[in-house]
C-alpha positions as CSV (number, residue, x, y, z in Angstrom):
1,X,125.9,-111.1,5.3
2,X,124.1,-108.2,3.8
3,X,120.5,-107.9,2.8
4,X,118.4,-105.4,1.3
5,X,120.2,-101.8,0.9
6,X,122.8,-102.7,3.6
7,X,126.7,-102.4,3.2
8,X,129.0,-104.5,5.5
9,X,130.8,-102.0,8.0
10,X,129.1,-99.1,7.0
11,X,129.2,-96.4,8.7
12,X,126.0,-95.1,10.2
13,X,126.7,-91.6,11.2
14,X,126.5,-90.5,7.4
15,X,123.8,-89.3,5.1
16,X,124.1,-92.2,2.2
17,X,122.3,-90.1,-0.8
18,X,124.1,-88.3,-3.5
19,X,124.9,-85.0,-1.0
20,X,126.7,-87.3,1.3
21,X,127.4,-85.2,4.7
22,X,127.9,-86.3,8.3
23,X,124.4,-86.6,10.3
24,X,125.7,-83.8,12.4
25,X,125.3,-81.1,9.4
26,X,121.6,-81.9,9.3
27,X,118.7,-80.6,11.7
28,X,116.3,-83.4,13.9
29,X,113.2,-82.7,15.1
30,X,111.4,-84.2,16.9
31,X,107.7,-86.5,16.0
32,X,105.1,-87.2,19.2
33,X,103.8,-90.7,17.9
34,X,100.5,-92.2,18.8
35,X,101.3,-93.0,22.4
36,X,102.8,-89.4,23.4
37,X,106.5,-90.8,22.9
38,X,109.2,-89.0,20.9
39,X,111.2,-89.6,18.2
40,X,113.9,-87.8,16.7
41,X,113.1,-87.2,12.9
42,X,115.1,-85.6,9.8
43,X,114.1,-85.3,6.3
44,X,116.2,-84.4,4.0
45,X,114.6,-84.3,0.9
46,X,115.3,-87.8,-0.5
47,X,116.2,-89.8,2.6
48,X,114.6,-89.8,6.5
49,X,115.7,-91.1,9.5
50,X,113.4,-91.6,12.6
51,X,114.6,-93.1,15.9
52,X,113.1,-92.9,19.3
53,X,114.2,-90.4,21.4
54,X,115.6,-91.7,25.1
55,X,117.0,-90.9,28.3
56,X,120.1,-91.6,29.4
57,X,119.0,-95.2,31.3
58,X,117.6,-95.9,28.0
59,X,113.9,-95.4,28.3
60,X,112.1,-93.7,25.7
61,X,110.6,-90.0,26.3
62,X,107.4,-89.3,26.4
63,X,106.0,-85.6,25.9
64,X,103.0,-86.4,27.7
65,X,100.2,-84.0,26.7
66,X,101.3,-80.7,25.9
67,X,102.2,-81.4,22.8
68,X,99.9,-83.1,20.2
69,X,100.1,-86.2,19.2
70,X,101.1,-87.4,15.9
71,X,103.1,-84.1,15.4
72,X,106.1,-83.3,14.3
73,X,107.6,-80.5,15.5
74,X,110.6,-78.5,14.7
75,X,113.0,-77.8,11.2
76,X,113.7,-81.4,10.8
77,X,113.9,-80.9,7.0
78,X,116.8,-78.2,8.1
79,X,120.3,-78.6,6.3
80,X,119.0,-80.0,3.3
81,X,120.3,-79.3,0.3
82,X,118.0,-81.3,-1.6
83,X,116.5,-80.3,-5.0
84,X,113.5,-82.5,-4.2
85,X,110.6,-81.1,-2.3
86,X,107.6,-82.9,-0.9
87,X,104.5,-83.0,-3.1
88,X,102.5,-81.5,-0.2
């Protein structure tokens, strides 16, 4: 069963807005959350994605201090070919 803005069986490693592209055509980077963690984060315009980012047994990463917190860092709005810019 479907809720919301879900499709049944869809597939997850594409960009769903009008400039459809594969997730791998767009640029992450990466946002320290309140706790120091990290989390990968793209913009593209119109949609975002955010997940956290882990290692490979699956915990999450944490930055730690050298980095401030509630940042995000890197051209996560890279490979966007949206027409719509932030207001800010």
């Amino acid at each position: 069963m479907a809720t919301g803005c879900e499709t049944p069986n869809a597939d997850k490693s594409y960009d769903g807005g009008w400039d459809k592209k594969h997730l791998s055509e767009l640029q992450a980077g990466i946002w320290i959350d309140p706790n120091g963690c990290d989390h990968w984060i793209i913009d593209d315009g119109v949609e975002g994605y955010l997940s956290p980012r882990l290692d490979h047994h699956g915990r999450p990463v944490c930055s730690g201090t050298h980095i401030e917190r509630n940042t995000a860092i890197g051209d996560f709005k890279g490979g966007s070919s949206s027409l719509i810019g932030d207001s800010l």
